[in-house]
C-alpha positions in Angstrom: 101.2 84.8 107.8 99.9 88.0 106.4 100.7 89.9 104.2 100.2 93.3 103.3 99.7 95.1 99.6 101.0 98.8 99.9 98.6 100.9 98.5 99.6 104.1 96.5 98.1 107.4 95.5 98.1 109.2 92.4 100.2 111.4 93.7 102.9 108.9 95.0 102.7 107.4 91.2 103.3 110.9 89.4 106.1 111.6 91.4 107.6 108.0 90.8 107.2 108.3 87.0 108.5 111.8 87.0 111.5 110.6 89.1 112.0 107.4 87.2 112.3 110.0 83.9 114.5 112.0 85.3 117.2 109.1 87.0 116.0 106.1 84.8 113.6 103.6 86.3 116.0 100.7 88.3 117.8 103.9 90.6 114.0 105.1 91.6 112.7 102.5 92.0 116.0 101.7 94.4 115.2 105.0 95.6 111.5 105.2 96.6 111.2 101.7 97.9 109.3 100.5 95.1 109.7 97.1 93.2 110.6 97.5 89.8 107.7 95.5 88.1 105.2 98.2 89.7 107.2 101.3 88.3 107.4 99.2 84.9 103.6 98.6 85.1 102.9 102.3 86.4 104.5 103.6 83.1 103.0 101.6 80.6 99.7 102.7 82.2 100.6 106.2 81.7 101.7 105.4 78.0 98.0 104.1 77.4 96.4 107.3 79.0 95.8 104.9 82.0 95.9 106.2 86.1 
């Protein structure tokens, strides 16, 4: 079985931080298809200064 790692670009991630700020982080991450744990880790990277 394979299985495949979706890949996103800096781009996808700004908009999925600026979404999750603006409907809170569980409904975009609903919303976009994205698993919660990767939003959470996507903001705490942008906290640090981290892309």
């Amino acid at each position: 079985m394979i299985i495949y790692k979706k890949t996103y670009s800096a781009k996808e991630r700004l908009l999925a931080l600026k979404l999750a700020d603006e409907i809170k982080n569980r409904a975009a991450s609903e919303r976009l298809g994205i698993k919660l744990d990767t939003l959470y880790s996507w903001i705490s990277k942008a906290k640090n200064g981290k892309t």
